[in-house]
N, C-alpha and C positions, 0 to 999 in steps of 0.2 A: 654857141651858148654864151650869156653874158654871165661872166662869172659870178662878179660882186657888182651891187650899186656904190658907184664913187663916194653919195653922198656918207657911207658909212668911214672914209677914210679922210679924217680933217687934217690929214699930215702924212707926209711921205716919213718913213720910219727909220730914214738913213743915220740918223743922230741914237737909235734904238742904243744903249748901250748890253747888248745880249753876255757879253761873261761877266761882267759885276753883277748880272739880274740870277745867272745860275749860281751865283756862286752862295747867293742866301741861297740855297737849296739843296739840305746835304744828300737826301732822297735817289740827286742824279748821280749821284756817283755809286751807287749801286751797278752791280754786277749780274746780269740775267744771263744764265746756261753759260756763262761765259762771255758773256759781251756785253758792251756797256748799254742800259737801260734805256731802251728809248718810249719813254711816255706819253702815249697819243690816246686816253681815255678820261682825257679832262669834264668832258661832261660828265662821264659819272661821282667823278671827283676828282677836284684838284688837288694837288699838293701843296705843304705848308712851308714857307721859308723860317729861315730863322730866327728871324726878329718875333715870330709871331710864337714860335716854339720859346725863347727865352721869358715870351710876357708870361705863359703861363704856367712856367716853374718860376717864376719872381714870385707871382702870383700864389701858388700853391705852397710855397717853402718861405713866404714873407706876412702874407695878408690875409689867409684862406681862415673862415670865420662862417655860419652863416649871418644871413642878410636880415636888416630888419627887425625894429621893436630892443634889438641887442643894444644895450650902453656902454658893452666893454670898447675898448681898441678897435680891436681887431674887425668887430662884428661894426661899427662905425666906418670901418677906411674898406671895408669888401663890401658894405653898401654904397660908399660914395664910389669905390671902382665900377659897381655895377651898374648906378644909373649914367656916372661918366659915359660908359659902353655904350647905351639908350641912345644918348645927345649924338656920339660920333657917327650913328646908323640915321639919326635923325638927320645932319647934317650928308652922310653920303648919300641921302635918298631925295635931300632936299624937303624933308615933311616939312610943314609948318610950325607943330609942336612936339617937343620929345612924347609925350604923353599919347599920341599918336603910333607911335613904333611898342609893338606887343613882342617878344621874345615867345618863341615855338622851340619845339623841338624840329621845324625845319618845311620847306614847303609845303608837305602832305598837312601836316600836324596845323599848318595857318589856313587852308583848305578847309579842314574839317573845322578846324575855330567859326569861320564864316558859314560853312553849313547849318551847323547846328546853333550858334547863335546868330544869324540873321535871318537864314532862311527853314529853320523849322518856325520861328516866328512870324515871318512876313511873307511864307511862300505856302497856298492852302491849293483844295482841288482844284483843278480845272485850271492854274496857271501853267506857265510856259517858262522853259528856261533854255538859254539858247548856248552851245555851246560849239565848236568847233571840231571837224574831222581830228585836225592834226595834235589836239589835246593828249598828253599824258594819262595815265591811268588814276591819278590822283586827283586831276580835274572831271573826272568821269564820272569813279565807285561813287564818291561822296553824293554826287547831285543825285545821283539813280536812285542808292537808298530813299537820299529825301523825297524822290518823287515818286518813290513805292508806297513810303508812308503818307502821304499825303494825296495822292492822287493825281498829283503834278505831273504835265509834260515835256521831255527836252526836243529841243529839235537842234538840230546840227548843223554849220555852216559847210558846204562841200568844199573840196579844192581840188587845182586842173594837175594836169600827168605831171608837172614841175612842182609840184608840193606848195601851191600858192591859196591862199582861201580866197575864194570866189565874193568879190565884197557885194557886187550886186544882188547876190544871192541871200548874203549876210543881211543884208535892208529887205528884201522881200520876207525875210523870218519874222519879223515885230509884226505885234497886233495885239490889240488892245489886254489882251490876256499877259502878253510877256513881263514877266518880272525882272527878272536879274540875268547877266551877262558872263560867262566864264571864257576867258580867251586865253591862251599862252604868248606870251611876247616874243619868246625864239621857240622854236623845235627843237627838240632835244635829237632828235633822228633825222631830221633833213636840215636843219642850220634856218632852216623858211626865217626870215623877222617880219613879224606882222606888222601890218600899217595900225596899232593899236590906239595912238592914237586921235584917228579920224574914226574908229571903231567907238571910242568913248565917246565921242560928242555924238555921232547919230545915236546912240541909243540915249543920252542926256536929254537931249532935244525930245526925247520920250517918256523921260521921267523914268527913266530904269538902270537902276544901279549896274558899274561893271565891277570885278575881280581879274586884276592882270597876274599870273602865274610869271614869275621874272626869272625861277630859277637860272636859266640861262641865259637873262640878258645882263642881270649885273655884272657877270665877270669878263664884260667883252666890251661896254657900253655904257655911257653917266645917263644914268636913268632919274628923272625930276620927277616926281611922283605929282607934283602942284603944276608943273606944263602940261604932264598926262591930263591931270583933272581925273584918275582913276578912283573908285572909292577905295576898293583895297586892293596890296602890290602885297607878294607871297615873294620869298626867298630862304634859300639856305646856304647859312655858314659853308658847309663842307666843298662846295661847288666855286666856292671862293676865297681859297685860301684860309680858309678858320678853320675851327673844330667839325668835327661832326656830332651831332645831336644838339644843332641849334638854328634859330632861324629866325625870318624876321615876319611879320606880318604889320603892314601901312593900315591903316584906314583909318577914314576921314573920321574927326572925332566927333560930332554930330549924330554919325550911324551909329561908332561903337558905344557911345554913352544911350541909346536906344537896344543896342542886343542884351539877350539876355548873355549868362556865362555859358561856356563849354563844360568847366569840369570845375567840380565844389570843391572846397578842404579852407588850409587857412592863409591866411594871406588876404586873401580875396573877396574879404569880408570886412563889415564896419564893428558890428554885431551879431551875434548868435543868443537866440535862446531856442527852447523848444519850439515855443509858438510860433517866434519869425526871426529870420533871418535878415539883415539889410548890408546889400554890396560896398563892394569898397567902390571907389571911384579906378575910372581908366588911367594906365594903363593894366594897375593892377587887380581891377576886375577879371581879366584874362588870364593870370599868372597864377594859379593858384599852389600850394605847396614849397615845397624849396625848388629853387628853378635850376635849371644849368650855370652858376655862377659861374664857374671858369669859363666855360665854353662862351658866355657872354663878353665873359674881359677879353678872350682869343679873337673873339669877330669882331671886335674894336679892333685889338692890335692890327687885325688881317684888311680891313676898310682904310686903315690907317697907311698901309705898306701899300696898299696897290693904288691911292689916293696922292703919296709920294713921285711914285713910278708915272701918275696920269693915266686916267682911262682913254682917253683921246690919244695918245703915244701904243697905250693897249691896244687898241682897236686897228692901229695903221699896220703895225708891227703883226700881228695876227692876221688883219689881211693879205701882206703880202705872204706869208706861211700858206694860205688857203688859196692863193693863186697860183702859187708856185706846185702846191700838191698838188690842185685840180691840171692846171699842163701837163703833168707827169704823166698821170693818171688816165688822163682823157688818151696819149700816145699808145696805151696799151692795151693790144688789141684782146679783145672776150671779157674787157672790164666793163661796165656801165655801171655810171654814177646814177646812183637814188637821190634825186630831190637839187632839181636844176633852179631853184629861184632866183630871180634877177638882185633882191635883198635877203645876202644867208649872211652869218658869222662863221664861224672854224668848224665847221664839220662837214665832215666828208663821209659821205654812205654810199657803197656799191656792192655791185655783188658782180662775182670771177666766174663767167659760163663755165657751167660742171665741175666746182667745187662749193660744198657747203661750208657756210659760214665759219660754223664752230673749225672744221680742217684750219682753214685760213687763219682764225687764230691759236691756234695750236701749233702751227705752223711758223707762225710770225714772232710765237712766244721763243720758240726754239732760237730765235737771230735779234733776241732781249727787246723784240719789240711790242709794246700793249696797245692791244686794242680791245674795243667792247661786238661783243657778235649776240645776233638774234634778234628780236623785235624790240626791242628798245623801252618795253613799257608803253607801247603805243601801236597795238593790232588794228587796231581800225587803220593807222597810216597805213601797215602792212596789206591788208585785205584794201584798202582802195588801190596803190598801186599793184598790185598781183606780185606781190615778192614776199615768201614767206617769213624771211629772217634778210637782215644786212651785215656787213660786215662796216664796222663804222672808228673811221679816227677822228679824232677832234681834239684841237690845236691851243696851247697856251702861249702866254707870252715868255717862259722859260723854254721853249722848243728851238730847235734850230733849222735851218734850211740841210744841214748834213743829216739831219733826224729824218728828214724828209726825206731824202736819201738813202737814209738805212731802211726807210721804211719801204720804200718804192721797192729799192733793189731786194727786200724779204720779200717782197708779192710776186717777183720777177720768179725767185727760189720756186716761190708753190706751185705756179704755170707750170715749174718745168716739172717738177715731181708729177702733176697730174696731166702732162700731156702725155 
């Protein structure tokens, strides 16, 4: 099996400085059943250092105000931090314009933004919407509804026993019907990295908008939203070092000044009377209400701290983490790894012959190690591979090679218990 493609590794990661990177992290020095913490459920969320923990009691105990239309202080310096926040997300995603970057309450939450305001607009019966096997459940529910209420069809890109989407397959899907494109950039459950995109120009060359789901590519990978050429890029704070209950959604401003809104209230307007309403302009067409202020100024700070560190230092440093686990892993016999792709990031998915999942982490919890077990939010991966649940770690760039270690040797524990 080839583990990683090189091309994800632009640097050997011997310069990684790993104890000044854990030491913003007061988290690891937690204590699990008695043993030191070993944190290997990063995809579901990462953990916050401290730089990004100080912004937001600076924050809360200096500037906290709401935003907007206010003349005091206060309500002036928490609106200039918030669009501050904007520009920093603009610049780490590379948009073209701040005005561009929409603030969510988090991946699901930019999803359904897109749903409902571009495609209950622009997607009627009888269109096509093409989405992917290895999609999350939040790139699914949303399109399904839409294409319950509208009459629309999805159809799915397959992918082979290595958890890879089949692109030939992906191109025989368009036809004159297809609208709109939903893909995931990483897998949250196999690590897969899709070729997205070469995915975005064939369907361009179509004239059919894409939606890339990034949740798990920003925190491993400098993602340029303007090299993609994607119309809109979905992520969330929590998944990268920020708050939770906040997120980002990209799109190109051309579309979004064309969608209608998701959710009414104020803010998000120009004017109100009975008779008519007229929108405010983007990006706060989308924002309607008091939004997540802190947790906006937190996902600055947090783009800021891992922007310091290099995403390119991230990504080498993380590689060799997931190389080092997969040898481990592969020596041990009744283990087989879920989702062999020749392009993964940090996650490891297997399952232990004749232990179920949830044991394994219950098990692992017991020797202070976290992992996530079950289907991941993504059954259809499950039912295409024939594995009902995985037992899955996945790697940051505050982990260690001895973590890797604590972790191996807790899986070695559970063999023996269940032999």
């Amino acid at each position: 099996m080839k583990i990683i493609d090189s091309t994800l590794k632009p640097q050997f990661a011997s310069t990684f400085d790993i104890d000044r990177v854990r030491a913003d992290f007061p988290i690891l020095e937690l204590q699990v059943e008695g043993k030191p913490l070993v944190y290997l459920d990063n995809a579901a969320s990462s953990q916050m250092p401290q730089p990004v923990i100080d912004r937001l009691v600076r924050y809360q105990t200096t500037q906290h105000a709401n935003i907007n239309r206010g003349v005091h202080y206060l309500s002036e310096l928490a609106t200039a931090e918030y669009e501050g926040s904007r520009r920093r997300l603009q610049r780490f995603i590379n948009a073209r314009e701040d005005r561009e970057v929409i603030f969510t309450s988090g991946t699901t939450d930019a999803i359904n933004l897109v749903m409902h305001g571009y495609g209950r607009k622009f997607i009627g019966a009888g269109d096509e919407i093409i989405l992917t096997t290895l999609e999350h459940h939040s790139n699914i529910v949303p399109w399904q509804m839409l294409a319950e209420e509208k009459g629309a069809k999805i159809r799915v890109v397959p992918i082979n026993d290595a958890g890879e989407l089949l692109i030939d397959e992906y191109e025989k899907l368009f036809t004159e019907r297809t609208k709109f494109v939903g893909v995931l950039h990483v897998s949250n459950a196999l690590g897969t990295v899709n070729p997205v995109k070469e995915m975005i120009a064939f369907a361009h060359a179509r004239n059919v908008p894409v939606l890339i789901d990034g949740a798990q590519a920003v925190p491993h990978m400098t993602v340029d939203v303007q090299d993609l050429d994607c119309d809109f890029y979905a992520f969330s704070g929590h998944k990268l070092c920020g708050p939770t209950g906040i997120g980002v959604l990209y799109g190109k401003a051309e579309l979004l000044e064309r969608m209608q809104p998701f959710k009414g209230g104020g803010d998000m307007i120009l004017s109100v009377t009975f008779e008519k309403t007229t929108y405010n302009s983007i990006p706060h067409k989308f924002e309607a209400g008091t939004p997540p202020i802190a947790a906006a100024i937190g996902l600055g700070a947090a783009v800021d701290y891992l922007s310091s560190i290099g995403l390119d230092a991230i990504a080498a440093y993380e590689l060799d983490l997931l190389n080092y686990a997969t040898e481990q892993i592969s020596c041990m016999p009744g283990v087989r790894i879920i989702g062999t792709a020749a392009m993964k990031t940090a996650v490891l998915s297997f399952e232990v012959e004749g232990v179920h999942p949830h044991d394994i982490g219950t098990l692992l919890n017991q020797e202070g190690v976290a992992v996530r077990t079950g289907h991941h939010c993504v059954q259809p991966v499950m039912l295409r591979l024939k594995v009902p649940a995985t037992t899955r770690a996945s790697f940051a760039f505050y982990n260690t090679m001895a973590e890797v270690d604590a972790f191996i040797a807790g899986l070695r524990t559970v063999q023996k218990i269940f032999m």
